[in-house]
C-alpha positions as CSV (number, residue, x, y, z in Angstrom):
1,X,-20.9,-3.5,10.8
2,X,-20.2,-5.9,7.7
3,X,-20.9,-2.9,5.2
4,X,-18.7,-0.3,6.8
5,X,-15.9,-3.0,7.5
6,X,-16.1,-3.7,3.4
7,X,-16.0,0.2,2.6
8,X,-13.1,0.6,5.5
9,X,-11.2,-2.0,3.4
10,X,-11.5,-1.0,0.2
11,X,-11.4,2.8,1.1
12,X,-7.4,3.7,0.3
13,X,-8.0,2.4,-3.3
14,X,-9.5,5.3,-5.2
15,X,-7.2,7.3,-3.4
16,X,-4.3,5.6,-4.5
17,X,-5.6,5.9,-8.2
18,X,-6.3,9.1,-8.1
19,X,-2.8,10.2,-6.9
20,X,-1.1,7.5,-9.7
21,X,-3.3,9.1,-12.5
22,X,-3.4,12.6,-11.1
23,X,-0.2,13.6,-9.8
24,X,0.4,17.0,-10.6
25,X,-3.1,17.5,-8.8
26,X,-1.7,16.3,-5.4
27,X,1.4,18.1,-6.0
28,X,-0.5,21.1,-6.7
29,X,-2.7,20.3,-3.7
30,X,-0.2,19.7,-1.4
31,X,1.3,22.9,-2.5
32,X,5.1,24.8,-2.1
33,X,7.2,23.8,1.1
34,X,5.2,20.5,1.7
35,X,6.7,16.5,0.4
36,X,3.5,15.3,-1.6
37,X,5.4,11.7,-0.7
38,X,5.4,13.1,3.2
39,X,1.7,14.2,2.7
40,X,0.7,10.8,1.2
41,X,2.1,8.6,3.8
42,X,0.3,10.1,6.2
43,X,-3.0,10.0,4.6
44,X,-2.1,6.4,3.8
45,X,-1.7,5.8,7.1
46,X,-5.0,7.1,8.0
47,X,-6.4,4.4,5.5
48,X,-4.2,1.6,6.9
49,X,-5.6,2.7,10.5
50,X,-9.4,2.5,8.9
51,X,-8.7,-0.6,7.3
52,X,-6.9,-2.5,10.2
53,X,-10.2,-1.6,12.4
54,X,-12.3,-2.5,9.4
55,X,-10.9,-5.7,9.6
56,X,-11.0,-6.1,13.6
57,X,-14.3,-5.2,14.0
58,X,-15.6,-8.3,12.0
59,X,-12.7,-10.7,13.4
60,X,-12.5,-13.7,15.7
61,X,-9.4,-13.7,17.9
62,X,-8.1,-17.0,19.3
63,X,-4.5,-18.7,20.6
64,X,-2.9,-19.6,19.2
65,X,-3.0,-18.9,15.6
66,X,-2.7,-22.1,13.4
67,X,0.6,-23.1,12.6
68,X,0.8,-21.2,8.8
69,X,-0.2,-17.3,10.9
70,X,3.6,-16.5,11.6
71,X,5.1,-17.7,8.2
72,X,3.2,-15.5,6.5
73,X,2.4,-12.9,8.3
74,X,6.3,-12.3,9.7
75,X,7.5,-12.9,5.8
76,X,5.0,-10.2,4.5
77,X,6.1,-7.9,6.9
78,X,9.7,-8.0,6.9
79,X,9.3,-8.0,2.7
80,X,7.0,-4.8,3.7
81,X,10.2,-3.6,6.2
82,X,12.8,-4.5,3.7
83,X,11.0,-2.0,0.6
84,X,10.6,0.5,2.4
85,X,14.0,0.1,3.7
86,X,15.3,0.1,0.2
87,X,13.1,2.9,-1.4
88,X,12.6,5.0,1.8
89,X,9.1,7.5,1.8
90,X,10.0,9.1,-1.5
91,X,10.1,5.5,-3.2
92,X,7.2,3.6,-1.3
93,X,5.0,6.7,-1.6
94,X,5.0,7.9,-5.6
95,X,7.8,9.8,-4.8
96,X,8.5,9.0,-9.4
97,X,4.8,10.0,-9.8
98,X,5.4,13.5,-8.0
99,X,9.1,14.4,-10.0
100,X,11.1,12.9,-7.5
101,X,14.8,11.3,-8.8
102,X,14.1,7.8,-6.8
103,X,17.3,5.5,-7.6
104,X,16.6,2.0,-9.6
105,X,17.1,-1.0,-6.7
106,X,18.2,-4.5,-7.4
107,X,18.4,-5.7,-4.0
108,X,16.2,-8.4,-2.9
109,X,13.5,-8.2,-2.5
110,X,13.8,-6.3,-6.1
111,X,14.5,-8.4,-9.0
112,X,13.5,-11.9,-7.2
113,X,9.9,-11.0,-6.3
114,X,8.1,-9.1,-8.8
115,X,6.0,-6.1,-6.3
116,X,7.3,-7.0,-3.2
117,X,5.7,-4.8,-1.2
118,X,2.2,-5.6,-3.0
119,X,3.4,-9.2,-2.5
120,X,4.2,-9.1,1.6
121,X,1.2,-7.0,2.3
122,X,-0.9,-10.3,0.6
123,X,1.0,-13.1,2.7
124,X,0.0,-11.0,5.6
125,X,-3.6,-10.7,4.7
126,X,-3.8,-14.7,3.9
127,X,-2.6,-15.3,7.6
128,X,-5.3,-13.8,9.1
129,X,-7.5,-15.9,7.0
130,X,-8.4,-17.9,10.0
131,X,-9.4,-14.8,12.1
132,X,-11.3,-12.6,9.2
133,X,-14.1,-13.7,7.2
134,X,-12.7,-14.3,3.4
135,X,-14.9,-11.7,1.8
136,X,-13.0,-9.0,4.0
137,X,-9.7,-10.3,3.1
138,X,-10.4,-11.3,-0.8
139,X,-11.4,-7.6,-1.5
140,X,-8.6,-6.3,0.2
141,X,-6.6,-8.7,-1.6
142,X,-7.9,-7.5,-5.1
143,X,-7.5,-4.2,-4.4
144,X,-3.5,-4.8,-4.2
145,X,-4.3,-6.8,-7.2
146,X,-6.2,-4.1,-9.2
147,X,-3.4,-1.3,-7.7
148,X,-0.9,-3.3,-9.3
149,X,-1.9,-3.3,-12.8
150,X,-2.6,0.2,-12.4
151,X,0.8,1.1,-11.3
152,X,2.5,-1.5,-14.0
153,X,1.7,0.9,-17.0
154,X,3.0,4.5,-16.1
155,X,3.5,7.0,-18.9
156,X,6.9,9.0,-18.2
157,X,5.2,12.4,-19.4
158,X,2.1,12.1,-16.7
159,X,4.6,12.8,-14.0
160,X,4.6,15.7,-11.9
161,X,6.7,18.9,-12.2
162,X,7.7,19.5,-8.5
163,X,7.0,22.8,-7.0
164,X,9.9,24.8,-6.8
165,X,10.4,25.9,-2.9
């Protein structure tokens, strides 16, 4: 199971960097009448699903957790909660990438922690260090790492014309 858990965790990656590199593709792709940001999020959550049993399936579960689980894991989350709050599907999900107008937020998370969202979904990660091998965890961990500096340098004129409906 260790070789499918490793390709279950690191399996969202190339699809996220295709879709930041390649936009009008998935746009195109998705085609008139459908969100490409709708469209994405629920492929993505596909991947979280393969990647959360990825992860189970080479875990050890025990109670309690030690004492640093719920720390991290409920700050990750509610910093996941709170982006996605602020930005909505359009802004967690490329919505700039695919032509969409997504307003510039300042609220915090924004403007105190640099890629919250990237940032959250790692504290959770570490809390289940105890649970997960480290391998599992580590290369989930650097593929929020390597998706960060891939989404840090976007050209303005790659972006996606949006279909007209």
């Amino acid at each position: 199971m260790g070789l499918l858990a490793l390709l279950g965790v690191i399996s969202p990656f190339p699809f996220y960097y295709f879709l930041w590199n390649n936009p009008q593709s998935w746009v195109d792709l998705c085609g008139r009448g459908r969100d490409p940001c709708r469209v994405m999020a629920l492929v993505s959550h596909f991947f979280k699903l393969l990647q959360f049993i990825s992860l189970f399936s080479v875990a050890t579960l025990f109670w309690p957790p030690t004492i640093f689980f719920w720390p991290l894991f409920l700050f990750g989350q509610f910093l996941n909660f709170r982006v996605y709050q602020l930005l909505g599907e359009p802004g967690t999900y490329y919505g700039v990438r695919f032509g969409k107008n997504i307003p510039w937020v300042t609220e915090f998370p924004f403007g105190t922690i640099k890629d919250p969202q990237y940032v959250g979904s790692i504290m959770s990660l570490l809390a289940c260090l105890p649970f997960v091998p480290l391998v599992y965890i580590m290369l989930w961990v650097l593929g929020y790492v390597f998706m960060i500096k891939v989404e840090s340098h976007e050209d303005p004129s790659t972006r996606a014309k949006p279909l007209l409906s």
